[in-house]
RODO-2510 file (C-alpha; in nm, 4 decimals, decimal comma):
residues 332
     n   res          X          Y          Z
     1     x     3,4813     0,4117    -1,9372
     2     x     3,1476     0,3632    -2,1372
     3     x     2,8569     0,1329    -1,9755
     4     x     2,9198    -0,1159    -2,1902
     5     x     3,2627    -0,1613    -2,0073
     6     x     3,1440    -0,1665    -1,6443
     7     x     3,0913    -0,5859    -1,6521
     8     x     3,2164    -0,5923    -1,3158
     9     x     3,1707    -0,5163    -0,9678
    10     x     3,4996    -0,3851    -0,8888
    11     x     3,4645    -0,1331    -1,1991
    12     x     3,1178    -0,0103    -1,0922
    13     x     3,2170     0,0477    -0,7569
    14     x     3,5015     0,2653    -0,8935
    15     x     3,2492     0,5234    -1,0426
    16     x     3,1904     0,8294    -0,8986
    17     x     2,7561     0,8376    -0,7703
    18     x     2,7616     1,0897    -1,1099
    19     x     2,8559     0,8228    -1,3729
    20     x     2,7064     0,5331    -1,1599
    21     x     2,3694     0,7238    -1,1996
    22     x     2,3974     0,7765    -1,5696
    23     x     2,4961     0,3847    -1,6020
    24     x     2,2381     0,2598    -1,4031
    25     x     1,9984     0,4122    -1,5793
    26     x     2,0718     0,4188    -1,9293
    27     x     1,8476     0,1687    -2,0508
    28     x     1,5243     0,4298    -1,9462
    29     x     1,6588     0,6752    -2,1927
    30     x     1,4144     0,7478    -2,4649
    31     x     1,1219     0,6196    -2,2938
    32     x     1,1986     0,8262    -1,9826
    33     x     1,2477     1,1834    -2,0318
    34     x     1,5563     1,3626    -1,9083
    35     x     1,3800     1,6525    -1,6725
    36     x     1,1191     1,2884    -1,5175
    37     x     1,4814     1,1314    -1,4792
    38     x     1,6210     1,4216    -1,3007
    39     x     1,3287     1,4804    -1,0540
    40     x     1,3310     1,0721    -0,9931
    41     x     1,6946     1,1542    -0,8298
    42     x     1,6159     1,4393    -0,6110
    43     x     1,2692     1,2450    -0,5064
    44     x     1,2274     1,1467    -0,0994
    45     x     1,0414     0,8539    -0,0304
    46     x     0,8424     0,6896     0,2267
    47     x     0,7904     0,3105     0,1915
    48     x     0,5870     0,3093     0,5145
    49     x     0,5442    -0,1495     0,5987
    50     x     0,8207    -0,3107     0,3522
    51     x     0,6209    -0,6827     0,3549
    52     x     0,3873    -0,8064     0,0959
    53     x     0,2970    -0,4729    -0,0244
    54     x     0,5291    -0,1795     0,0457
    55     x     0,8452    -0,4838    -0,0089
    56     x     0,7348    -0,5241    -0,3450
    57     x     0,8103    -0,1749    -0,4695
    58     x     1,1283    -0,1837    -0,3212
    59     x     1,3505    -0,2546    -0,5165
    60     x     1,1514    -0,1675    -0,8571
    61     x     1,1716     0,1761    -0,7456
    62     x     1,5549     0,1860    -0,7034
    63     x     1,6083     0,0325    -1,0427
    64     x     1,3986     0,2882    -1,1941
    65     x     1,6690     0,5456    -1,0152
    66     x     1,4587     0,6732    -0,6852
    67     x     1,7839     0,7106    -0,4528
    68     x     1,6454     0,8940    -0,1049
    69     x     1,4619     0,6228     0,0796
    70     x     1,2958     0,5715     0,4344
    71     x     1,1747     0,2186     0,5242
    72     x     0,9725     0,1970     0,7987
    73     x     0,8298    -0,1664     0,9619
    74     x     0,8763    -0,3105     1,2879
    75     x     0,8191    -0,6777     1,1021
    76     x     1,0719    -0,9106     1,0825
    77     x     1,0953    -1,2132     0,8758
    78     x     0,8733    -1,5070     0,9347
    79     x     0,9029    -1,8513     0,6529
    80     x     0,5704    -1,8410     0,5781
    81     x     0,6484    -1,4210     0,3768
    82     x     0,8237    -1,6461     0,1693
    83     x     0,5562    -1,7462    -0,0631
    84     x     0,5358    -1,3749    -0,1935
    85     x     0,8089    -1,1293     0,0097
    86     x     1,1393    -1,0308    -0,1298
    87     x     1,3522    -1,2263     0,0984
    88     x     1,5279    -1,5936     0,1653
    89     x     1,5650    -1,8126     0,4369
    90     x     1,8903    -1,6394     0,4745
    91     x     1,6618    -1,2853     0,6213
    92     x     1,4533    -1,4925     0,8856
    93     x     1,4199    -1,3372     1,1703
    94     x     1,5603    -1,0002     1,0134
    95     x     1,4076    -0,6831     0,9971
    96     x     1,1897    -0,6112     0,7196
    97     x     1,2922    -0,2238     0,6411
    98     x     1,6593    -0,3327     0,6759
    99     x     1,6224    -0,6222     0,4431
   100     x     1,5134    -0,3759     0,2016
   101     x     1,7390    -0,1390     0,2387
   102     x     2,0237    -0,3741     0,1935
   103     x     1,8849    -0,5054    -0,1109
   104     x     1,8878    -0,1176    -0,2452
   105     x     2,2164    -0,0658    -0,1421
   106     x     2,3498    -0,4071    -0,3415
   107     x     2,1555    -0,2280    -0,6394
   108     x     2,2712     0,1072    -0,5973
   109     x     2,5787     0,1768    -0,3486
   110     x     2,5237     0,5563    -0,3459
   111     x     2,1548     0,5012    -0,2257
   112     x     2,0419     0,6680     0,0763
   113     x     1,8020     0,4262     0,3142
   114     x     1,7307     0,5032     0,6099
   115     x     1,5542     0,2176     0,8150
   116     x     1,2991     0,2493     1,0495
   117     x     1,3387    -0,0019     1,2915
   118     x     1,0094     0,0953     1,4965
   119     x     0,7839     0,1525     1,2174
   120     x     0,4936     0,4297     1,1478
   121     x     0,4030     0,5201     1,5053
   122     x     0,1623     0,8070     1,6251
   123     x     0,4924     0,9739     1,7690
   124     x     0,7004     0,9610     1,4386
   125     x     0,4454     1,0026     1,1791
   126     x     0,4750     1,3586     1,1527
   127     x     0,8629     1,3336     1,0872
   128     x     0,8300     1,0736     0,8389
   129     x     0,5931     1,1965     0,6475
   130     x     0,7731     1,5780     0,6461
   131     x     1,0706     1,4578     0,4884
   132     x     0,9023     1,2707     0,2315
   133     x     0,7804     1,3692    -0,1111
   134     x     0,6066     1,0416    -0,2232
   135     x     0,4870     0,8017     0,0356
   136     x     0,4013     0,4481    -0,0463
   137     x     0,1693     0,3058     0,2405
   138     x     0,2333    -0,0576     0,3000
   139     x     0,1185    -0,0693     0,6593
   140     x     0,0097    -0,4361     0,7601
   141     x    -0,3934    -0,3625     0,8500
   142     x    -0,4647    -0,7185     1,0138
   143     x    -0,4006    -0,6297     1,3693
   144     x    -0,5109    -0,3293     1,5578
   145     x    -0,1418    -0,2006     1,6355
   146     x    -0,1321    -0,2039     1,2124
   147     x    -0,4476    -0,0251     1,1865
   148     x    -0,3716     0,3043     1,4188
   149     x    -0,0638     0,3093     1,2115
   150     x    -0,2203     0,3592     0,8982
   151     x    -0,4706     0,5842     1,0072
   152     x    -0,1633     0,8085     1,1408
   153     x     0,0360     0,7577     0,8218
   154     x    -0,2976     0,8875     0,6631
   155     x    -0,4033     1,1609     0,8747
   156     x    -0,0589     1,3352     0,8350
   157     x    -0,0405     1,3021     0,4560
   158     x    -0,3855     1,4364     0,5187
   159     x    -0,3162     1,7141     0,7017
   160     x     0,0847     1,8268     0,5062
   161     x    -0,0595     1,7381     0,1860
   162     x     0,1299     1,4927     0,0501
   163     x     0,0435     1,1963    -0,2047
   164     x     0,0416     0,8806    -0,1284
   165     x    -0,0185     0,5468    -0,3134
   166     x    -0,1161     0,2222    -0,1624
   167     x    -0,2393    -0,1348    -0,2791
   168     x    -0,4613    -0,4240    -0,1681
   169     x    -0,3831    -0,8134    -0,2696
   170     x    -0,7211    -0,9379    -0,2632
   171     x    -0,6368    -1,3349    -0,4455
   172     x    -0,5567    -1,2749    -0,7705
   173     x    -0,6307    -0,9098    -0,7397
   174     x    -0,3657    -0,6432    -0,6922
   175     x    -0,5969    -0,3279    -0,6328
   176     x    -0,3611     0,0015    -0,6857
   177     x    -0,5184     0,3379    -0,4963
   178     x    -0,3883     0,6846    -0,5213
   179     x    -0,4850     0,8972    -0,2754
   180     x    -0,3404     1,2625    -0,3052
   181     x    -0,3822     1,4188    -0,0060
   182     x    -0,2692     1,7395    -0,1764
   183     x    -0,6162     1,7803    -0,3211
   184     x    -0,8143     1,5082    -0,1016
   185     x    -0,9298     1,6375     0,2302
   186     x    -1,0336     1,3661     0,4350
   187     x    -0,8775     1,0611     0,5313
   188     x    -0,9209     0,7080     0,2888
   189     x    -1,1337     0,9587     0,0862
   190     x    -1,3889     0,9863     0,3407
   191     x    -1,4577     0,6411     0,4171
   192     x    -1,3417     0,6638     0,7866
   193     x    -1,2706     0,9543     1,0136
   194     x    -1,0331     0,8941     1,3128
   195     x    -1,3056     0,8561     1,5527
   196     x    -1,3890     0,5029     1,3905
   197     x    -1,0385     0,3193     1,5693
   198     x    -1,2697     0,3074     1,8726
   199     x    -1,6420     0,2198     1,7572
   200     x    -1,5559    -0,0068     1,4484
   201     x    -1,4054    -0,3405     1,4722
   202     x    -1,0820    -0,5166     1,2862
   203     x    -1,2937    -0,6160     1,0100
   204     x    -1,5302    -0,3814     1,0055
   205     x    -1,2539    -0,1118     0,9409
   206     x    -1,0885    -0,3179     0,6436
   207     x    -1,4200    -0,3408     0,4668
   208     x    -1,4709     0,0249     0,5088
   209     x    -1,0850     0,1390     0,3770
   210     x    -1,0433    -0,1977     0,1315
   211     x    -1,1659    -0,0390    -0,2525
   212     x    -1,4942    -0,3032    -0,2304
   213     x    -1,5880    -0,3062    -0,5809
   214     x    -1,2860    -0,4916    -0,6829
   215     x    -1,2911    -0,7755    -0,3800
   216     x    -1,3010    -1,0773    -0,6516
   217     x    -1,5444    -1,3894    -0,5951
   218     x    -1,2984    -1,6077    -0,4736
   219     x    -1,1668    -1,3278    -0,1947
   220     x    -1,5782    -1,3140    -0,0690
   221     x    -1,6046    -1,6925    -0,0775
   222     x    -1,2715    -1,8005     0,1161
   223     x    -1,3769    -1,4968     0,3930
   224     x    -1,7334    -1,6149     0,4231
   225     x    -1,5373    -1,9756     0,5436
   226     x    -1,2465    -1,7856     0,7204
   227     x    -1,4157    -1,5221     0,9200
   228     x    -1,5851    -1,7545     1,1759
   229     x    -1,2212    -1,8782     1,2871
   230     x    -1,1129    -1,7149     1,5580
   231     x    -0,7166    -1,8198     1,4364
   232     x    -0,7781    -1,6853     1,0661
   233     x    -0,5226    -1,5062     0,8668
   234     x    -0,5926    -1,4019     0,4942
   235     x    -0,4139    -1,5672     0,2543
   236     x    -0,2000    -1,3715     0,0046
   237     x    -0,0638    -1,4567    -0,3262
   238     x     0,2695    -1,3753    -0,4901
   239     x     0,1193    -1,3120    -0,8250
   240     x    -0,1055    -1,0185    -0,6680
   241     x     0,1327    -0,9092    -0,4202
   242     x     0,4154    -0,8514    -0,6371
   243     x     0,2032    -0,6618    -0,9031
   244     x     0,2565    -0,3838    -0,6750
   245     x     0,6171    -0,2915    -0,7419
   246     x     0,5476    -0,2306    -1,1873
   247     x     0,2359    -0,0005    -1,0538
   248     x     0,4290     0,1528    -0,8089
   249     x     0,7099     0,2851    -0,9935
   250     x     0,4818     0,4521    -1,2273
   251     x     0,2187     0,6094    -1,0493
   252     x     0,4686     0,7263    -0,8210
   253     x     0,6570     0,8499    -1,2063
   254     x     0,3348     1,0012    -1,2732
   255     x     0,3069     1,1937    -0,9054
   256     x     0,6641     1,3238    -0,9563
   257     x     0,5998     1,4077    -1,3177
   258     x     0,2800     1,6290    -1,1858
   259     x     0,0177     1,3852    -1,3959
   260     x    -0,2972     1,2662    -1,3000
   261     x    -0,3399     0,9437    -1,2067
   262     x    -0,6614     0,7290    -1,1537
   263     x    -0,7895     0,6947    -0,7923
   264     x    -0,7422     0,2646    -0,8196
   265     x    -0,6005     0,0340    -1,0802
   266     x    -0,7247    -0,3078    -1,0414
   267     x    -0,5772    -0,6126    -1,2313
   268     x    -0,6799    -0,9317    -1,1702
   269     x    -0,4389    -1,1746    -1,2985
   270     x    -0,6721    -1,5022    -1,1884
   271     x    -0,9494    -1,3131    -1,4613
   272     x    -0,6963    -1,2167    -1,7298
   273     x    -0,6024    -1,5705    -1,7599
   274     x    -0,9251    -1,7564    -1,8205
   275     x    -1,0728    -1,8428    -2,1246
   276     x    -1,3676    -1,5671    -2,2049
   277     x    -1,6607    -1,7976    -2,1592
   278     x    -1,4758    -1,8467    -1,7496
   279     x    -1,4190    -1,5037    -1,7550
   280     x    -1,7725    -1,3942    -1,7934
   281     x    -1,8861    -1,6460    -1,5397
   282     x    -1,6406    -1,5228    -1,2992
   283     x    -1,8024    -1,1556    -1,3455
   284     x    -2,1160    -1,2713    -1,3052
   285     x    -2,0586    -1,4557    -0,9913
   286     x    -1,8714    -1,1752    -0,7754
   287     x    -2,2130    -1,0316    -0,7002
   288     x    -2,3389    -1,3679    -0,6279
   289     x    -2,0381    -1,4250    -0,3688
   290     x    -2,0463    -1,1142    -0,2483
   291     x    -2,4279    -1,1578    -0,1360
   292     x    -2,3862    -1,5018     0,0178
   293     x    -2,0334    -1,2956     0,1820
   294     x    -2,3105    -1,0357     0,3448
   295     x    -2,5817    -1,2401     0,4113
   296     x    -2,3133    -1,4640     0,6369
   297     x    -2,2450    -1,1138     0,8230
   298     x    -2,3883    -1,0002     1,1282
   299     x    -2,6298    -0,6767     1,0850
   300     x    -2,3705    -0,4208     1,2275
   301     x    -2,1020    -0,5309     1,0704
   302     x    -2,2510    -0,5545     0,7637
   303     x    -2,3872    -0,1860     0,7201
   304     x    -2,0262    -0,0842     0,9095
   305     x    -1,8189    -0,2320     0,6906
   306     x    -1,9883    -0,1863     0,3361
   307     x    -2,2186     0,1029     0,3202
   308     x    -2,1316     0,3358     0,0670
   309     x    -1,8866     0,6205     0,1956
   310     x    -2,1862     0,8715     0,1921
   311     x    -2,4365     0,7131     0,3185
   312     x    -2,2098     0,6058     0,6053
   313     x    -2,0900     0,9680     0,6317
   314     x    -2,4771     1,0808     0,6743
   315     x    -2,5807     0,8503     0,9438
   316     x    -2,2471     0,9018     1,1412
   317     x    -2,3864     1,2812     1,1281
   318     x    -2,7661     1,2014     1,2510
   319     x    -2,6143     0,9197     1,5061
   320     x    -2,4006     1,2352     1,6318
   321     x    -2,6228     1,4751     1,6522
   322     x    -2,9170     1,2703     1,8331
   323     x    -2,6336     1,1152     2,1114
   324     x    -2,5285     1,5431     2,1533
   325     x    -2,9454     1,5802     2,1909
   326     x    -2,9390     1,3392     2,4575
   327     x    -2,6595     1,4298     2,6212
   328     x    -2,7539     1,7888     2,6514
   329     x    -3,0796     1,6551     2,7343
   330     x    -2,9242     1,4525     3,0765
   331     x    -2,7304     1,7790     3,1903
   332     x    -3,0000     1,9758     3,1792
***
């Protein structure tokens, strides 16, 4: 049987995972090389939060011929993921890791997934990032329970030196970071340490890990309104969000291919859209936005949330020193 004669489902289903792998990906010939398409098979994953961000690169990546998958979120389904989330009505109330691994399995039947009902957790973090190669972090960061997630997911890619890509929808921004923790020593590239869970707010946090210089005017002018709700959720945008699975699939090609990638891609599809004269008054009023965005800040969370990494890193030093000063100071 050649591909062209596997039309339908019965006849693909008869292949052995072998000649289902060469079908499947036949198309990537010549623009993906044979030893990149053989490494892609053998290549564990960890698609840590399978919603807006880590859902988007889903099923991208199992096209492309990734076949050894863990999803891990403890999110199910709610109607209002449907503006940008790889699901239907039909998934409501469904778990998001198992969603996605059904979808895989419809793609590929030979697939591994194995879902992670519970999610990144300080008790399984360890585990699921050993058994990965690649992890894709796509942990939700707008509630606390989301945050000490991440920073676990982080600290043990951190600490068994593994690489792991992530992304930010900010609007009509889809900010792509790599962070390999094979050569990167600290945590979010220094821009928090552990110890920050329990002095730094929500926000505060966010600012810190978000990449900052690519926060687009519109992003800094609908938090400015939204922060001083007390019921305010961010809104996100399928044509960011979805960015995320194209990127994806090849800087996690490039990772497995043992290339260099940059530390963030940024596209903003909101700016590559307007005509040049808007899209030079859009650059130009980011730093406007953002200063109105600060000014609207308290002090504290201010200098928290957007001083540069070393700066931050400095102060954090003098702040710790002077409070061990005191302290040895009160013993004595």
């Amino acid at each position: 049987m050649t591909v062209e004669d596997v039309a339908t489902p019965e006849e693909a289903r008869k292949l052995d995972p072998a000649e289902f792998y060469t079908c499947l990906t036949q198309r990537n010939r010549g623009l993906v090389r044979a030893d990149l398409q053989s490494r892609i098979a053998r290549t564990r994953l960890l698609v840590a939060g399978c919603g807006s961000i880590g859902g988007a690169t889903v099923q991208p990546l199992g096209r492309m011929g990734y076949q050894h998958f863990t999803l891990a979120d403890v999110g199910r389904y709610e109607l209002n993921n449907l503006n940008r989330q790889s699901a239907t009505v039909d998934d409501l109330g469904r778990n998001k890791a198992e969603v996605g691994a059904e979808a895989l399995r419809a793609i590929n039947p030979h697939v591994r997934a194995r879902v992670v009902p519970e999610g990144v957790t300080r008790d399984n973090a360890e585990e699921l990032v050993r058994e990965a190669d690649v992890i894709v972090d796509g942990v939700d960061v707008t509630t606390p329970a989301g945050l000490v997630a991440k920073v676990a997911l982080h600290e043990e890619a951190c600490r068994q030196g593994k690489p792991l890509v992530t992304a930010w929808d900010l609007a009509g921004t889809l900010a792509a970071q790599t962070i390999d923790y094979r050569t990167v020593r600290q945590i979010f590239d220094g821009e928090i340490d552990p110890s920050d869970l329990d002095r730094l707010d929500t926000w505060e946090l966010i600012f810190r890990i978000v990449p900052r210089g690519h926060i687009p005017g519109e992003m800094y002018r609908e938090l400015r309104d939204g922060l001083r709700r007390t019921d305010y959720s961010v809104p996100q945008l399928v044509e960011a969000a979805t960015q995320f699975g194209s990127l994806a699939v090849q800087i996690v090609n490039q990772l497995v291919a043992g290339r260099g990638t940059p530390r963030i891609v940024a596209v903003d599809v909101h700016q590559v859209t307007m005509t040049p004269a808007r899209r030079i008054a859009d650059r130009l009023s980011r730093h406007w936005e953002r200063a109105l965005f600060l000014a609207t800040l308290p002090t504290r969370q201010a200098w928290n949330g957007f001083t540069p990494a070393a700066v931050y890193r400095a102060a954090r030093q003098v702040t710790g020193r002077a409070t061990g000063t005191a302290g040895s100071a009160a013993g004595a």
